[in-house]
C-alpha positions as CSV (number, residue, x, y, z in Angstrom):
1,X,8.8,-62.1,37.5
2,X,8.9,-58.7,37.5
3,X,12.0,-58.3,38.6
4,X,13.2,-59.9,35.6
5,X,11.5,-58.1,33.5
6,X,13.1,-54.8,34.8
7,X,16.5,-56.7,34.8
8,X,15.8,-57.4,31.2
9,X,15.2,-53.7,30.6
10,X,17.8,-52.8,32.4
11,X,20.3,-54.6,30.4
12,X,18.6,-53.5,27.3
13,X,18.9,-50.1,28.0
14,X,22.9,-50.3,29.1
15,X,23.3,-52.0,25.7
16,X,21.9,-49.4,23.6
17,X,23.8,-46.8,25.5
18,X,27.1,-48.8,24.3
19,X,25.8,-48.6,20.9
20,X,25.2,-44.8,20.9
21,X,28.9,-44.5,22.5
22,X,30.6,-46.6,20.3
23,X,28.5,-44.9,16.9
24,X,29.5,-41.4,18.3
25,X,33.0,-42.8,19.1
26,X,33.3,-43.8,15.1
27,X,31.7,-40.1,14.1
28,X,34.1,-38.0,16.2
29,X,37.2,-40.3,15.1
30,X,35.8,-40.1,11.3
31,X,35.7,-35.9,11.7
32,X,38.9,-35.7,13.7
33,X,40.6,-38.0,10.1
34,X,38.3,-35.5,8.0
35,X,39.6,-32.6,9.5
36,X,43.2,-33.6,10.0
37,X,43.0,-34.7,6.9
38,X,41.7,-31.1,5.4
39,X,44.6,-29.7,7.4
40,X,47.2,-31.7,6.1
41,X,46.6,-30.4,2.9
42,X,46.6,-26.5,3.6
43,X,49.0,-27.2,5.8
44,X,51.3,-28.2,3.0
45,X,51.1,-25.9,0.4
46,X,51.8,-27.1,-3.1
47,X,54.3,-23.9,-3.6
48,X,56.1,-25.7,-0.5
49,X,56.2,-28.6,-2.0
50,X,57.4,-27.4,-5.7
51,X,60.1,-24.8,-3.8
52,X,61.5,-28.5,-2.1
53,X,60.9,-30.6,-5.1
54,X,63.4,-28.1,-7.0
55,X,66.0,-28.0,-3.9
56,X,66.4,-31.1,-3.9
57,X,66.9,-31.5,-7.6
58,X,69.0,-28.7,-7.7
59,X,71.5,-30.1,-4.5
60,X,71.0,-34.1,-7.1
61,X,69.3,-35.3,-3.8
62,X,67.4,-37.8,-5.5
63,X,66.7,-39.6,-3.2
64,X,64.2,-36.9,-1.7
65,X,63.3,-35.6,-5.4
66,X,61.8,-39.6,-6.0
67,X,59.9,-39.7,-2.4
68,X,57.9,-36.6,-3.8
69,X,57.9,-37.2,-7.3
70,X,56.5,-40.2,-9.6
71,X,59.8,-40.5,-11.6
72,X,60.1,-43.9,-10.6
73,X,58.5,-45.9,-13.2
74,X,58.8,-49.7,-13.0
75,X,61.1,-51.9,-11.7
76,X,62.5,-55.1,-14.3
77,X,63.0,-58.4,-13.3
78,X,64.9,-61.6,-15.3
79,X,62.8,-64.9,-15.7
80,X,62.9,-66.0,-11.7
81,X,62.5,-62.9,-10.7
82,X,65.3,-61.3,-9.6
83,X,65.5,-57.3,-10.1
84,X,67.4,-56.7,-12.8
85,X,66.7,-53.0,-14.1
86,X,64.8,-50.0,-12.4
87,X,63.1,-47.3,-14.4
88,X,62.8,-43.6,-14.0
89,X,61.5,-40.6,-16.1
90,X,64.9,-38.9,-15.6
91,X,68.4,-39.5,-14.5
92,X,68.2,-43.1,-15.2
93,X,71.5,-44.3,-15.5
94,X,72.7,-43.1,-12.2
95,X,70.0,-44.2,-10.2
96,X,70.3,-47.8,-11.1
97,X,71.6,-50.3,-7.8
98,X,75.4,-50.5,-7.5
99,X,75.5,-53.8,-9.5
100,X,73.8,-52.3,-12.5
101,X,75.6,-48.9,-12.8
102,X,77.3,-48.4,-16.0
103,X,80.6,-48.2,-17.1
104,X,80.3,-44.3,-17.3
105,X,78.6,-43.8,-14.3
106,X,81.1,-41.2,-13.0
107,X,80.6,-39.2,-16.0
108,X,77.1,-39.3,-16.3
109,X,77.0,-38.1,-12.4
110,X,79.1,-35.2,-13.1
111,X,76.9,-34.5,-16.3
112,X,74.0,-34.7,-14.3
113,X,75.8,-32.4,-11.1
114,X,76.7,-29.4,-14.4
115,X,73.2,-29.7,-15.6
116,X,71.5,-28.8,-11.8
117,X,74.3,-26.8,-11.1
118,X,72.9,-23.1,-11.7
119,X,69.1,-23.9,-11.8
120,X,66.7,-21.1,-10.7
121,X,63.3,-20.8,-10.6
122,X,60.0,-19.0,-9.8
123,X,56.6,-20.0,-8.7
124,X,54.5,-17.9,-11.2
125,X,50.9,-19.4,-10.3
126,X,49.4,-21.8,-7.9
127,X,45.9,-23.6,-8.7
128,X,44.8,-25.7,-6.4
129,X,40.9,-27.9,-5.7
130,X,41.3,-30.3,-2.9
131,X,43.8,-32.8,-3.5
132,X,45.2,-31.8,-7.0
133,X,46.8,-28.9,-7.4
134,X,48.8,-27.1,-11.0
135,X,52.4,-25.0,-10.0
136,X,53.0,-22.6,-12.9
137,X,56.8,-22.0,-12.6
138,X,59.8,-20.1,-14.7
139,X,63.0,-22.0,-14.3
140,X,66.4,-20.8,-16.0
141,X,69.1,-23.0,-16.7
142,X,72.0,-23.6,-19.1
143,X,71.5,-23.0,-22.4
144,X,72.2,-26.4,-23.6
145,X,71.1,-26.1,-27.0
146,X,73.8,-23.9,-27.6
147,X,76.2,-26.8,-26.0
148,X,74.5,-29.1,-28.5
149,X,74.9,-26.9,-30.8
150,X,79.0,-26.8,-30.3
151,X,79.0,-30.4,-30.1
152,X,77.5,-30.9,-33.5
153,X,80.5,-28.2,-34.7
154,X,82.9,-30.6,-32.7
155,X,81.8,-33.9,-34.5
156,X,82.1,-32.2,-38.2
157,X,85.6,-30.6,-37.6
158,X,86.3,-33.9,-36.3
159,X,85.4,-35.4,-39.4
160,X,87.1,-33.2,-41.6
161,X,90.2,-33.6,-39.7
162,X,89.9,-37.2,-40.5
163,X,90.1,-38.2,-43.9
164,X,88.6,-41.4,-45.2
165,X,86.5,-42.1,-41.5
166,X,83.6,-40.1,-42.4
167,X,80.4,-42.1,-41.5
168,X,82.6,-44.4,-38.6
169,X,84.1,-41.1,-37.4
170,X,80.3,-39.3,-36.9
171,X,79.1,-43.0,-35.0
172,X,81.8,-42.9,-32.9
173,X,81.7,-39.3,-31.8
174,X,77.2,-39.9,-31.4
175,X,78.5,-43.0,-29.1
176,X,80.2,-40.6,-27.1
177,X,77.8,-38.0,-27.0
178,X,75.7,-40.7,-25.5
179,X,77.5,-42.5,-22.8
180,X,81.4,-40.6,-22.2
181,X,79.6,-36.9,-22.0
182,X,83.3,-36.2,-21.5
183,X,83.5,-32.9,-24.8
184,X,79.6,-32.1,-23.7
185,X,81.2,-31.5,-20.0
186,X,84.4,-29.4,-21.0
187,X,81.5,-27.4,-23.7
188,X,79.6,-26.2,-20.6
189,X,82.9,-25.6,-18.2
190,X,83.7,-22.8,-20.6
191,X,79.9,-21.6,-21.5
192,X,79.4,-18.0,-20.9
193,X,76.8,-17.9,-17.0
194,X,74.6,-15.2,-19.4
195,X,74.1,-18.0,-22.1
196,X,70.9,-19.0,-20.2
197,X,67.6,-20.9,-21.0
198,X,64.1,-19.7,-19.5
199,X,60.5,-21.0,-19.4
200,X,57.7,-21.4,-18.1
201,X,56.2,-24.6,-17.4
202,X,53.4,-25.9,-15.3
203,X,53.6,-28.4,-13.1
204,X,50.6,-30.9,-11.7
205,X,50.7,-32.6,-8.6
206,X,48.2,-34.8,-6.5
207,X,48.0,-35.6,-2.4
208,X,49.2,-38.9,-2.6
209,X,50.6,-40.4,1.4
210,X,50.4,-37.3,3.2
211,X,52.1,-35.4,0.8
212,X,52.4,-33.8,-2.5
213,X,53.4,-35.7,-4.9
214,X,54.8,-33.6,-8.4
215,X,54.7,-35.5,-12.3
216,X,57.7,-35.3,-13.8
217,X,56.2,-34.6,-17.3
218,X,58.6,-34.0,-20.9
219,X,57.6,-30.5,-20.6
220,X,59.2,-30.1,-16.9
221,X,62.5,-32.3,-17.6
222,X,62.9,-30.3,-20.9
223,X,62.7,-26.7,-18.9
224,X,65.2,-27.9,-16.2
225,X,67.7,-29.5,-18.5
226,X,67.8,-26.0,-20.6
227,X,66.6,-27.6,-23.9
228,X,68.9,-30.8,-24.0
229,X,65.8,-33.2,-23.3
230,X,64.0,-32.0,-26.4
231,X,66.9,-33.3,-28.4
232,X,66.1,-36.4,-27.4
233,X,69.2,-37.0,-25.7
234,X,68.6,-37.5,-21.4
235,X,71.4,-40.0,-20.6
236,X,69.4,-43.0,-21.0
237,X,66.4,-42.6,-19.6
238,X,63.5,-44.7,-21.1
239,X,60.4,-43.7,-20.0
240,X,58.0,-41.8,-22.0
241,X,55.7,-38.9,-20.4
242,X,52.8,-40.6,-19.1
């Protein structure tokens, strides 16, 4: 009888030792996460991740500028389901799947290539509390209001030139301006490298799967496109700044 009774202690005692393991098993996994965690984030600076962000949308890597960006939107599907459309914040028409490229997906490409093509920047400011974190930057592009501005000089020589089209002339020439690019692209071939655009813009991010992850706001797509975004006029994209 007594034997069983220290038998019975015995075992009670090896099972509370398993229990203390396993709870300070779960603590010192939980602190290594914490800390790994904590380290992750320091580790990766948010000016890191803003000088990338801005590399890649400079080389049109977009592929890289999506992963650490949320200009991806939504994806569309027709009534059984099938994905029909995609949705991004900027540079929509040529990120659409190979079946749903445009008709002027070439030209849109190069437009977007002349845009990024001599984009420079500055990290002005970094603010950061845990997991969210504000990038003041000063980026310098084109000037593309001049371009704009040239355009709209194009469009009523064009009309004068042409007797008796007047309205038809200036809907044809907006068409173009919207989907052939092809005057906007020969504009900016012979712009002048000082004719330049700078801001300043602030940029937030959040650490989102291990990594920083910028918003692609108006105020951001309007300071690297050197004013044209403003105007209203980003190649088709759809999506408003959320």
């Amino acid at each position: 009888m007594i034997k069983e009774e220290k038998r019975k202690l015995k075992n009670k005692k090896s099972v509370g030792s398993v229990v203390l393991l396993m709870v300070f098993v779960v603590l010192l996994l939980a602190g290594c996460t914490s800390a790994e965690k904590e380290q992750g984030v320091a580790g990766n600076a948010p000016k890191e991740a803003a000088n990338a962000m801005m590399e890649n949308l400079r080389e049109l890597d977009l592929a890289s500028f999506n992963a650490c960006t949320d200009n991806y939107v939504r994806t569309y599907h027709n009534w059984i389901g099938i994905p029909t459309e995609r949705e991004y914040r900027v540079f929509n028409e040529i990120l659409q799947p190979g079946l749903v490229k445009g008709r002027h997906y070439e030209l849109n490409y190069q437009f977007a290539e002349k845009i990024v093509e001599h984009l420079e920047w500055e990290i002005v400011d970094v603010r950061q509390e845990g997991e969210w974190a504000e990038i003041d930057m000063k980026i310098t592009n084109v000037n593309m209001g001049n371009v704009l501005g040239e355009y709209e000089m194009y469009m009523l020589e064009s009309m004068l030139e042409a007797p008796g089209s007047g309205l038809g002339q200036l809907v044809s020439e907006m068409a173009d301006l919207a989907n052939g690019k092809k005057k906007l692209l020969s504009i900016m071939d012979g712009l002048d490298a000082a004719d330049t655009w700078i801001t300043e813009v602030t940029v937030t991010a959040i650490w989102e799967g291990g990594r920083w992850k910028m918003h692609v706001s108006e105020a951001f797509i309007n300071a690297f496109m050197g004013e044209y975004a403003c105007r209203g006029l980003r190649g088709g994209t759809r999506a408003q700044d959320r």
